[in-house]
C-alpha positions as CSV (number, residue, x, y, z in Angstrom):
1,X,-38.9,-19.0,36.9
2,X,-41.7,-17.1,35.0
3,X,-40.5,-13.1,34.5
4,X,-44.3,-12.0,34.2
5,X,-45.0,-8.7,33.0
6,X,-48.5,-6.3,31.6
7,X,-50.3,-8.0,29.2
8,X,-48.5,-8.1,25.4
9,X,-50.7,-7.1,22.6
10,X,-49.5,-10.1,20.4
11,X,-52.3,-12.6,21.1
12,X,-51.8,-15.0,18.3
13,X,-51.0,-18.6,18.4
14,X,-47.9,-20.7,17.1
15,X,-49.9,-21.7,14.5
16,X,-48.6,-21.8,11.1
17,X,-48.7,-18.2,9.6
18,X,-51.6,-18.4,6.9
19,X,-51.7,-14.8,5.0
20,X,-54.5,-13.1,5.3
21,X,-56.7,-9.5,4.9
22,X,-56.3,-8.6,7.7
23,X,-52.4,-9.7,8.1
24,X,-51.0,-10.1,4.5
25,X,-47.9,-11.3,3.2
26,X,-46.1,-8.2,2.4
27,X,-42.7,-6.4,1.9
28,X,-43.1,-5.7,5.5
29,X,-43.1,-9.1,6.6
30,X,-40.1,-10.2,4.3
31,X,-38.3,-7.6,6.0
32,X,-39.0,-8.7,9.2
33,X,-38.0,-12.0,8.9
34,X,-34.4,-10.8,7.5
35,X,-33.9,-8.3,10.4
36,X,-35.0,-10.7,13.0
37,X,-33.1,-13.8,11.6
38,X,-30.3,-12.0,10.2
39,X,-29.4,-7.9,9.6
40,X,-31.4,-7.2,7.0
41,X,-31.2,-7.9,2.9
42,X,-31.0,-6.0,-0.2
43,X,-34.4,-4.6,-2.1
44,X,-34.1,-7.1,-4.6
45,X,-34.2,-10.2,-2.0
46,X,-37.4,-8.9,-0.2
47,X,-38.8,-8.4,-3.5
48,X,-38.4,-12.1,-4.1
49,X,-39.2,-13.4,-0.7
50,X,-42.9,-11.6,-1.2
51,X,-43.0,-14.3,-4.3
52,X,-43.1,-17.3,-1.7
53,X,-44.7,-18.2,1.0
54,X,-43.8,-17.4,4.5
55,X,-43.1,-21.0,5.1
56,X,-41.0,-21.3,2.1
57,X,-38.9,-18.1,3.2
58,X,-38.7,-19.6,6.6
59,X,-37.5,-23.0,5.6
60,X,-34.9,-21.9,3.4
61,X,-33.5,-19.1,5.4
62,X,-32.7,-22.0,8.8
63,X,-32.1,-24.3,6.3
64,X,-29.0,-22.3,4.8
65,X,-27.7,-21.1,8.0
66,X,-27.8,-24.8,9.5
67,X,-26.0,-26.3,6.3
68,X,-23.6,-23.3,6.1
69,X,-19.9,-24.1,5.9
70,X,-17.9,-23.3,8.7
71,X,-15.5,-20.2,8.2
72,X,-11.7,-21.0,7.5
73,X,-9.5,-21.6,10.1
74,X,-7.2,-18.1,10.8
75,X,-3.5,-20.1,10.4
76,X,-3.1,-18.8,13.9
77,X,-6.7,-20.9,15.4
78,X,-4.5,-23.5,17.1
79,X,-1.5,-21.4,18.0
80,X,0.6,-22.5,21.5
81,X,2.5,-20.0,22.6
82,X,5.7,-21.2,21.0
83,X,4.3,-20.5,17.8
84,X,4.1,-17.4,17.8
85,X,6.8,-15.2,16.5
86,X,6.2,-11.7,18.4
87,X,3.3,-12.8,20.8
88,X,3.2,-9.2,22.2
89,X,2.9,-7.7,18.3
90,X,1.1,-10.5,17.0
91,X,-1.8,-11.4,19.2
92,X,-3.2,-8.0,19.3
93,X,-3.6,-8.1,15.6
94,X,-5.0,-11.4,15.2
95,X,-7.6,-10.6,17.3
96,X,-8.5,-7.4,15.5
97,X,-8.2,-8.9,12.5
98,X,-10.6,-11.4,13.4
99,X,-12.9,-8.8,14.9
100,X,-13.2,-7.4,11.1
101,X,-13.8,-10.8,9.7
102,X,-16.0,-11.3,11.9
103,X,-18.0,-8.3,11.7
104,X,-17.5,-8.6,7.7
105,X,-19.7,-11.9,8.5
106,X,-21.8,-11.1,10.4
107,X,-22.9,-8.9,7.6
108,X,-23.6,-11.6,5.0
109,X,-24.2,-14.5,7.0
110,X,-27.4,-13.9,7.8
111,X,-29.1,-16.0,10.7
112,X,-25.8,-18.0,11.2
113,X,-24.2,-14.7,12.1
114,X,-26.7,-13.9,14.3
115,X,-27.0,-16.9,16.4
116,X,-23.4,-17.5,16.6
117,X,-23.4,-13.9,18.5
118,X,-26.9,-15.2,20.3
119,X,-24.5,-18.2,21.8
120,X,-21.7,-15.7,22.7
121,X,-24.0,-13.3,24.8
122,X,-26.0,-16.6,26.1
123,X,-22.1,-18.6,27.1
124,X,-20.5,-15.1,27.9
125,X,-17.1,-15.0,28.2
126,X,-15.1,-11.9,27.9
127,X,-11.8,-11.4,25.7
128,X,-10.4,-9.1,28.5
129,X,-10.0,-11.9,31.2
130,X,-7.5,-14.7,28.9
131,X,-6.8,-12.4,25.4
132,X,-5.0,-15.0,23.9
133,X,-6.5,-15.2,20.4
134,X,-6.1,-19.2,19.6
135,X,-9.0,-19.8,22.1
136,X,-10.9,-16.8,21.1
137,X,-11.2,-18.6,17.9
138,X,-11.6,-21.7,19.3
139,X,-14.5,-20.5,21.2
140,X,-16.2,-18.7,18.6
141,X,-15.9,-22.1,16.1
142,X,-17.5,-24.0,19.3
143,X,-20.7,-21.9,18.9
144,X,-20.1,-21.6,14.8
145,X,-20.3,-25.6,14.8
146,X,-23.1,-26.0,17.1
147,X,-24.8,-23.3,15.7
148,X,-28.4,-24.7,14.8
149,X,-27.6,-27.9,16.2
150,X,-28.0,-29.7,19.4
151,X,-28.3,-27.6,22.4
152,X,-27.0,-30.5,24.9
153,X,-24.0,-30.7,22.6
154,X,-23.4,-27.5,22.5
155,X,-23.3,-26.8,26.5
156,X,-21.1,-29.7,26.4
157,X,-18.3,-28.8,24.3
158,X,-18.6,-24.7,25.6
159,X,-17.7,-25.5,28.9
160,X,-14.4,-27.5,27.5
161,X,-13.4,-24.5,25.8
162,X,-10.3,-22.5,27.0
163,X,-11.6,-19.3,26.9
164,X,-14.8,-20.6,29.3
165,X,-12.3,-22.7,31.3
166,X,-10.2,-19.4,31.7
167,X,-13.0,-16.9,32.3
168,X,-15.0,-18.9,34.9
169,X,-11.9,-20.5,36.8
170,X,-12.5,-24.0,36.1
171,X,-8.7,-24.2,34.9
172,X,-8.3,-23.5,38.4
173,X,-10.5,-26.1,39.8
174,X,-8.8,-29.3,41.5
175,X,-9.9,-31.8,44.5
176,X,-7.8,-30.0,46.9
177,X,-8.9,-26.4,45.5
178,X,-12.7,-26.6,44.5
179,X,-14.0,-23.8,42.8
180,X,-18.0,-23.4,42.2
181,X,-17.7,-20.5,39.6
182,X,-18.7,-22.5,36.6
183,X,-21.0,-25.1,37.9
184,X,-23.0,-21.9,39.4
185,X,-23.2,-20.4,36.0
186,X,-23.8,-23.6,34.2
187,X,-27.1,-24.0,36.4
188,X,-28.3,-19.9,36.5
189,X,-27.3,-18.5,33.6
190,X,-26.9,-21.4,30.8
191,X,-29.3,-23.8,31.3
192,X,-31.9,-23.9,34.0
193,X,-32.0,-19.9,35.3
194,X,-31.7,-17.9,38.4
195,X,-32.7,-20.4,41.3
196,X,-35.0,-22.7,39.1
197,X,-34.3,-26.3,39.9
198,X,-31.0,-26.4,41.8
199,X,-29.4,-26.2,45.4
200,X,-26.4,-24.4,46.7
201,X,-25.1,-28.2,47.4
202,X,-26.0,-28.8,43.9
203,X,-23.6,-26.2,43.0
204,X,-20.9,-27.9,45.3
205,X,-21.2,-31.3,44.4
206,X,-21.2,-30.2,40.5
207,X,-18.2,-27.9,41.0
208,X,-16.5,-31.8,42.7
209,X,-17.6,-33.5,39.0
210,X,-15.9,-30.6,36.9
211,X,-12.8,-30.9,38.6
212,X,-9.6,-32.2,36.4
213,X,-9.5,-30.2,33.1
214,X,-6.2,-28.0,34.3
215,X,-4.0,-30.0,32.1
216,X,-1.8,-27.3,30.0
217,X,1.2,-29.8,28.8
218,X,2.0,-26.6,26.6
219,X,1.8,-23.0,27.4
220,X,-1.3,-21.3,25.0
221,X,-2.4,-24.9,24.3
222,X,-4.9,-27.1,24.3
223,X,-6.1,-28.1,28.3
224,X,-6.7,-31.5,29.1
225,X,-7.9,-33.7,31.6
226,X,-5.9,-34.3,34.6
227,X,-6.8,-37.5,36.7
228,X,-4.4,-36.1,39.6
229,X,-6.7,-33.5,40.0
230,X,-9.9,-35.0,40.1
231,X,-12.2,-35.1,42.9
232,X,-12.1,-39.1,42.6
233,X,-14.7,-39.8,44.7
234,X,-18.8,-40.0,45.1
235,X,-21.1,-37.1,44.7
236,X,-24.7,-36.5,44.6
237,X,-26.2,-34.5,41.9
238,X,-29.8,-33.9,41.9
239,X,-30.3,-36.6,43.3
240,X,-28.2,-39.2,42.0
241,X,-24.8,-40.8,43.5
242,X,-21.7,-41.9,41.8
243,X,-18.6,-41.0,41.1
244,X,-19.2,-38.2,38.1
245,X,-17.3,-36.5,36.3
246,X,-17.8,-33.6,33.8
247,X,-19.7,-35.4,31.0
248,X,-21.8,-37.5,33.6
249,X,-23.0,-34.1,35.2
250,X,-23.8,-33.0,31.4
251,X,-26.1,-36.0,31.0
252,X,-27.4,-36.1,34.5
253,X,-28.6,-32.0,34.2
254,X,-30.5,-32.9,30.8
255,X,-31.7,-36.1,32.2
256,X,-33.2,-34.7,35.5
257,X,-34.1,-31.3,34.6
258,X,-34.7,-31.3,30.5
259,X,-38.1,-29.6,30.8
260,X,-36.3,-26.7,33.2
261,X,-33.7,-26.6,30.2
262,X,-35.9,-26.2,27.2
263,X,-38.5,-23.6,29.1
264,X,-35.3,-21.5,29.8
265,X,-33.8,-21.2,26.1
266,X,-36.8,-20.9,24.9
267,X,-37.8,-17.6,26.9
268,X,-34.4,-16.3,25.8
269,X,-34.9,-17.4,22.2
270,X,-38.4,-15.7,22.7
271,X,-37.3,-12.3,23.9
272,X,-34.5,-12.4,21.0
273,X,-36.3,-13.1,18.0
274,X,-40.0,-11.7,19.3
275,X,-39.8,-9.6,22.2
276,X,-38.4,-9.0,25.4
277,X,-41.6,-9.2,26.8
278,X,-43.1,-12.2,27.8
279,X,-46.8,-12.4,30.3
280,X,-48.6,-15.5,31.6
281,X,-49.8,-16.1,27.7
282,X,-47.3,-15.8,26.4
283,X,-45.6,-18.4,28.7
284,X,-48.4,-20.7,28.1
285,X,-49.5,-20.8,24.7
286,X,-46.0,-19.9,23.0
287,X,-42.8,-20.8,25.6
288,X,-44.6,-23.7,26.6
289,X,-44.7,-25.8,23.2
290,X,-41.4,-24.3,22.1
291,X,-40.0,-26.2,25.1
292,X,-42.0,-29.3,24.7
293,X,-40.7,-29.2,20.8
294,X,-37.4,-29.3,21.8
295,X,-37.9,-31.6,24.4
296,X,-39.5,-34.2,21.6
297,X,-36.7,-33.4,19.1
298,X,-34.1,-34.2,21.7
299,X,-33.0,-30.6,22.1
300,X,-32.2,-30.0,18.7
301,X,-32.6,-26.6,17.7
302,X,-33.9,-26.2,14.2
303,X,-37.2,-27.8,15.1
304,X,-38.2,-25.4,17.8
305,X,-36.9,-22.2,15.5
306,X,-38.8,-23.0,12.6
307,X,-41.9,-23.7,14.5
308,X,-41.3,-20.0,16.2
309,X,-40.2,-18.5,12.9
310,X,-43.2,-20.0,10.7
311,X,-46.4,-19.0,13.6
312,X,-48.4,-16.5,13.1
313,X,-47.2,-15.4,16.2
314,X,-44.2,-14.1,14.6
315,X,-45.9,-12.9,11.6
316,X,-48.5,-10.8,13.9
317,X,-48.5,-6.7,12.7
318,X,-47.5,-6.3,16.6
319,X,-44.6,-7.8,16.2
320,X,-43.0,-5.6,13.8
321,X,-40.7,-2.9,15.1
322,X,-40.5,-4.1,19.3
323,X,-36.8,-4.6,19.7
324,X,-34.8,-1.7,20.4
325,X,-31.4,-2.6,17.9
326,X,-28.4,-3.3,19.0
327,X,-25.4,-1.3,18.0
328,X,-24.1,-4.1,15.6
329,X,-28.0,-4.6,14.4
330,X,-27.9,-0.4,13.7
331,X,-24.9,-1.1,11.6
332,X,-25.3,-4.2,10.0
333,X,-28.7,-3.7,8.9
334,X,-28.3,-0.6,7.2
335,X,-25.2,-1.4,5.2
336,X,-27.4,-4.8,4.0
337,X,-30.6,-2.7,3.2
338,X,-28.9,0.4,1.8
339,X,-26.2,-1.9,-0.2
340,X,-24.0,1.0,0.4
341,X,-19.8,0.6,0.6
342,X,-18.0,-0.9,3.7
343,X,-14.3,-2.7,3.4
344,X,-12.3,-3.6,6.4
345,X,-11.2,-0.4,6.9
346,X,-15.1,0.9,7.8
347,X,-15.8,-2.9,9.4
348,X,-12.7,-1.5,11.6
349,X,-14.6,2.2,11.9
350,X,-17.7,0.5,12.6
351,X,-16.4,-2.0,15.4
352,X,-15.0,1.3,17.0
353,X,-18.4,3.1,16.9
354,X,-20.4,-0.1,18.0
355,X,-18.3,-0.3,21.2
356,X,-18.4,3.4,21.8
357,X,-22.5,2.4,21.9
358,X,-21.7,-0.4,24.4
359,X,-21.3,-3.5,22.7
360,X,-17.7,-4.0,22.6
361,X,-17.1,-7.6,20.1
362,X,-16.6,-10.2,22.4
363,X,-16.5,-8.5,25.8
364,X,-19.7,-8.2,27.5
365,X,-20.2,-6.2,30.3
366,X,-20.6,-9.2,32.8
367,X,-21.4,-12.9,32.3
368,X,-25.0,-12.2,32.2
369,X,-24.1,-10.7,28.6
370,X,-25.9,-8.0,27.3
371,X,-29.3,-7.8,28.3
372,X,-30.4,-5.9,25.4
373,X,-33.6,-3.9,24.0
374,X,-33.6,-1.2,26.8
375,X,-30.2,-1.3,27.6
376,X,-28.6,-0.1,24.3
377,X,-30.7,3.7,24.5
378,X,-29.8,6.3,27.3
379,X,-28.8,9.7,26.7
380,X,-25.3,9.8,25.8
381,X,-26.0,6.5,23.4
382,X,-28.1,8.1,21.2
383,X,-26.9,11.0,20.0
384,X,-23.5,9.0,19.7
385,X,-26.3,6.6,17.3
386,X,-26.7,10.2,15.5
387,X,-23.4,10.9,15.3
388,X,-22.2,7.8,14.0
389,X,-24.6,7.8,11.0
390,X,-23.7,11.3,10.2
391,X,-19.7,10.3,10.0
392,X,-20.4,7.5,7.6
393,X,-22.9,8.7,5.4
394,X,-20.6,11.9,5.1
395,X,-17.9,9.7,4.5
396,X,-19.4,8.0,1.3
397,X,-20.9,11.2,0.1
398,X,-17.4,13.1,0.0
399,X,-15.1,10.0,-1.2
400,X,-17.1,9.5,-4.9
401,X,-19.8,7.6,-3.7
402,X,-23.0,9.7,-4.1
403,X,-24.1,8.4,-7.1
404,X,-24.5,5.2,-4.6
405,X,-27.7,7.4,-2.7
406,X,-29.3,8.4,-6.4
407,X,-29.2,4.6,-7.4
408,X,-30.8,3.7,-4.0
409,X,-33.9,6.2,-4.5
410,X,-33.9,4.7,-7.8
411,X,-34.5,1.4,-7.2
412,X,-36.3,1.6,-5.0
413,X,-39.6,4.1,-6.3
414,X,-38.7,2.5,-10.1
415,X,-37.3,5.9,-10.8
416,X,-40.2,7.7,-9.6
417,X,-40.0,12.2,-9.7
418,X,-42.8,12.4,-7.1
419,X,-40.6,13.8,-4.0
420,X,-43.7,12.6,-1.5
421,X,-43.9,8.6,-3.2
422,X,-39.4,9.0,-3.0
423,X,-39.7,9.7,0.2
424,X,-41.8,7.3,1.3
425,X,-40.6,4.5,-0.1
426,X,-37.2,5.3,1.6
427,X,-38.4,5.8,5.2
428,X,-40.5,2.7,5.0
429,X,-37.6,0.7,3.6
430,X,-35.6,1.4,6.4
431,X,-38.2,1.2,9.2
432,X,-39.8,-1.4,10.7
433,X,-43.3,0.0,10.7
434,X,-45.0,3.3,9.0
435,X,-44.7,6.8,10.4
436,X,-47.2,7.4,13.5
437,X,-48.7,9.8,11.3
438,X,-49.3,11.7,8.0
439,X,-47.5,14.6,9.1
440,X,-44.3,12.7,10.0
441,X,-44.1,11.9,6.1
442,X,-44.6,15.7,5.6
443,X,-42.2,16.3,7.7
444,X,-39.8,14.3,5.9
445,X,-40.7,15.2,2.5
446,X,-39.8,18.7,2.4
447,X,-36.1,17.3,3.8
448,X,-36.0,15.7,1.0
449,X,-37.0,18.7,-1.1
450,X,-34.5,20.5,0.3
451,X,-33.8,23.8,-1.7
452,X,-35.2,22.9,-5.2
453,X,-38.2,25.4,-6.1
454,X,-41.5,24.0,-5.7
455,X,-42.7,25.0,-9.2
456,X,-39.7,22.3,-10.2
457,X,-42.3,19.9,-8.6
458,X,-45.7,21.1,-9.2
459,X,-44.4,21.2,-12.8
460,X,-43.1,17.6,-12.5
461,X,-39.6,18.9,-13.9
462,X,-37.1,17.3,-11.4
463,X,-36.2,14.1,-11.5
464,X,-33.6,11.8,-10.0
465,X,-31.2,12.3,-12.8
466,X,-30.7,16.2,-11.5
467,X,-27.1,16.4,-10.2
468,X,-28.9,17.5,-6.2
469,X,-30.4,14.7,-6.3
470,X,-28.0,12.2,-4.3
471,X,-27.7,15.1,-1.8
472,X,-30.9,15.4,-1.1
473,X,-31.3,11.4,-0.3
474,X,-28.1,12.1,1.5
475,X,-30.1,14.7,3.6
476,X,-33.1,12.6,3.8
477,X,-31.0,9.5,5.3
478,X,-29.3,11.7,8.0
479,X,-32.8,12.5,8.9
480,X,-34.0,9.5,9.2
481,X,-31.5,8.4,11.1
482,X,-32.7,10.6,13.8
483,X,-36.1,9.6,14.5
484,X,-37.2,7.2,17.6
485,X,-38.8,4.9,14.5
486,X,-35.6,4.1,13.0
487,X,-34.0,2.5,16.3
488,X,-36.6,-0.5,16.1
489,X,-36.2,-3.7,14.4
C-alpha cells in the first residue's frame, strides 16, 4: 500500500551522485553518509572520505559491513537450561552483559551495527516475553549473519528462531491447536504490509503450513520440528494447493508476491536511510527501481543499498539533517564524532539513559517496533536528551578528562585562536546542516567566550593552550546540545 504524503522537496533521481557546483562533494556529505550508514566517524575519517569519490566511499563502506566477521559467540550462546549453574543469577547478567557488547558495537561497527538493529525493529521480538538469553543471542546472530545478504533467507531462518517462535506463539502452534499469530505478522508487518496482497484465509491456511516446530527435546534448547504436530494435510496458499509446510510457504510468498515483497522493504529501507517521508515521486522514481533491483538480484540486499546509497538522491543538500535521531543514534554518534571516553561502565550508563528516552535494547514497544523520527521527541524526552548530555559531559570534565575537549577544538580549527572560526567549526561538526542563521553562530560564540575579556580577543592573545580553554568547549558542547539542530541526523 502506498503511505502518500505533501510533496518532498528531494526531487533528484537514483542516478549515480556526480559532484557538482551546485551540490559538491564536501565534509558535509562524508558526514552524512557515516551517520546514515553507521553513527558517525572520527574527524580524521571524514577528512579522508572527502579524498574519494562518493562512489568509492559508498562501495567500501557496504563492502566492509557485508564481509565483516561475525562477533564471537558469548560461551553461553547455546546454553540449555541444564547448563547453567545459577539460571536465576546468571541469565540476568548474560543478557546485560551482552547489552554492553552490544552497544560497545554498535559504536564501531559502523553500517553492520546499524542494520543488524534495522532487522531487530523490522523482525521485532521483545526480550520481556521468553528472557532466556541463549535465544537472544541466537536471534541477534540470525540477523548478524543475514546482515547484507539475502532477504528471502533471512525471513526464512528468523521465523525458526526461538525467541520469534516464543514471542509470536508459533511454539504453540499444532494441528489440533492452530494459532495465526505469526503467519499474520509474517504477511503485515515482514514482508508484504498492512492488507497488501493477502486474505484472512491466507492467514489460516499459512498458520496450517507453520504448524510442527514445538519440538523442545531439552528445556532452553534448540526447537525442532515435530511431525505429530503437523497439520498433515492440503492447504491453499495464494492460490496454490499441496500439502505445505513452513519452508514451502517461504518459497510460495516470494514466488507469488516477490514484487509486493521488494516495494515493502524498500519503503522501509527508504524512510530509514532517507526519510520518513515518502509522496507519489518518490514511490515512483525511487521505491520503484529499488524494488525492481532487488527483484533482478534475487532479493539480495547489497545491490539495492548501494544503488540507494550511491544516487544523487541521497547525496541531495535536502537530505541532510531529516531524521529526527534515535536515542542510540544521539549517543553513538557523538561518542564516534567527538572521540571522547566511554568503557562498559558508560555503555552500561548509556543503555540506561537510551531506554529512559524510549528505546529500551531489544524490547520494542510492540511488534510494529519503533516507528521512529517523530516518535523519539515529546516533552518529557527532550529535556531528558538535555539532561543526559549534561551528566556525561560533566562526567569527563570532572574525572581528568578535559584536556580531551581542548584536543577536540584543536583538531578540529588546526589550532585556530579566532573564538568565532572555533566555534563554528564545532557546531557544524556536530550538526547535520549550518545554523538557520548568522545570529545563531553569534549566539553560540559568546558561549564559547564565556568570561575571558574581549580585549584578550581583539588582541588575538588567547589561545587554546589557556588553562579555560577546555571549559569553555565544555560550555560550548552543553550548548549545543540543546538546540532543535543538533537532534537531526
Amino acid at each position: 500500500m502506498i503511505n502518500t504524503v505533501i510533496a518532498s522537496c528531494n526531487s533528484s533521481t537514483l542516478d549515480p551522485y556526480i559532484p557538482g557546483s551546485d551540490n559538491p562533494w564536501n565534509k558535509a556529505k562524508v558526514k552524512h553518509c557515516y551517520r546514515r550508514l553507521g553513527y558517525g566517524t572520527d574527524y580524521s575519517t571524514i577528512t579522508t572520505g572527502v579524498n574519494i569519490s562518493p562512489g568509492a566511499l559508498i562501495d567500501q563502506i557496504v563492502d566492509n559491513a557485508a564481509t565483516a566477521p561475525l562477533r564471537e559467540d558469548p560461551v553461553w550462546g547455546y546454553y540449555r537450561l541444564v547448563d547453567f549453574n545459577d539460571y536465576s543469577t546468571e541469565n540476568p547478567q548474560f543478557i546485560n552483559d551482552f547489552r554492553i557488547e552490544t552497544g560497545n558495537l554498535m559504536v564501531s561497527d559502523g553500517l553492520k551495527g546499524r542494520m543488524i538493529f534495522f532487522w531487530l525493529n523490522h523482525f521485532v521480538t521483545e526480550l520481556d516475553a521468553y528472557n532466556y538469553s541463549p535465544y537472544l543471542f541466537q536471534y541477534y546472530r540470525t540477523a548478524e549473519q543475514h546482515v547484507l545478504g539475502n532477504f528471502k533467507d533471512l525471513v526464512h531462518d528468523m521465523g525458526l528462531t526461538p525467541a520469534m517462535l516464543f514471542y509470536l506463539n508459533g511454539f504453540q502452534n499444532t494441528n489440533t491447536e492452530p494459532n495465526e499469530n505469526y503467519a499474520r505478522e509474517l504477511y503485515e508487518l515482514f514482508t508484504l504490509g498492512e492488507g497488501n496482497g493477502y486474505t484472512q484465509e491466507d492467514i489460516i491456511e499459512t498458520s496450517k503450513a507453520l504448524t510442527g516446530w514445538n519440538l523442545s527435546p531439552q528445556a532452553g534448547g534448540q526447537i525442532i520440528f515435530n511431525t505429530n504436530t503437523f497439520f498433515n494435510g492440503d492447504k491453499t496458499i495464494f492460490g496454490q494447493t499441496g500439502n505445505w509446510d513452513y519452508h514451502d510457504v517461504i518459497d510460495i510468498l516470494f514466488q507469488e508476491r516477490g514484487e509486493l515483497i521488494a516495494q515493502h522493504i524498500c519503503r522501509k529501507l527508504y524512510r530509514y536511510f532517507v526519510s520518513p517521508d515518502i509522496d507519489l515521486m518518490i514511490e515512483t522514481n525511487i521505491i520503484m527501481p529499488m524494488a525492481q533491483t532487488m527483484i533482478d538480484n534475487n532479493f539480495e540486499l547489497v545491490p539495492v543499498l548501494k544503488q540507494l546509497f550511491k544516487s544523487e538522491h541521497f547525496f541531495d543538500e535536502k537530505a541532510l539533517g531529516v531524521i529526527i535521531k534515535s536515542p542510540f543514534d544521539l549517543i553513538f554518534q557523538f561518542v564516534n564524532e567527538s572521540v571522547f571516553l566511554f568503557n562498559d561502565d558508560l555503555m552500561e550508563a548509556f543503555i540506561y539513559y537510551a531506554a529512559v528516552l524510549g528505546q529500551i535494547m531489544f524490547n520494542p514497544p510492540d511488534v510494529a517496533g519503533w516507528q521512529g523520527d517523530q516518535d523519539w521527541i515529546g516533552t518529557s524526552t527532550i529535556t531528558g536528551r538535555w539532561a543526559l548530555f549534561r551528566a556525561y559531559l560533566n562526567l569527563l570534565f570532572d574525572s581528568g578528562q578535559e584536556e580531551r575537549f581542548r584536543t577536540l577544538a584543536i583538531d578540529l580549527s588546526n589550532d585556530s585562536n579566532d573564538p568565532e572560526y572555533i566555534t563554528r567549526v564545532l557546531v557544524d561538526h556536530f550538526n547535520a546542516r549550518e545554523l538557520f542563521t548568522s545570529t545563531d553562530y553569534d549566539v553560540a560564540t559568546e558561549v564559547f567566550k564565556w568570561e575571558i575579556p574581549q580585549n584578550y580577543y581583539d588582541d588575538r592573545l588567547w589561545n587554546l593552550s589557556w588553562a579555560e580553554a577546555p571549559y569553555q568547549v565544555f560550555l560550548l558542547l552543553n550548548h549545543l546540545a540543546t538546540w532543535p539542530e543538533f537532534q537531526l541526523k
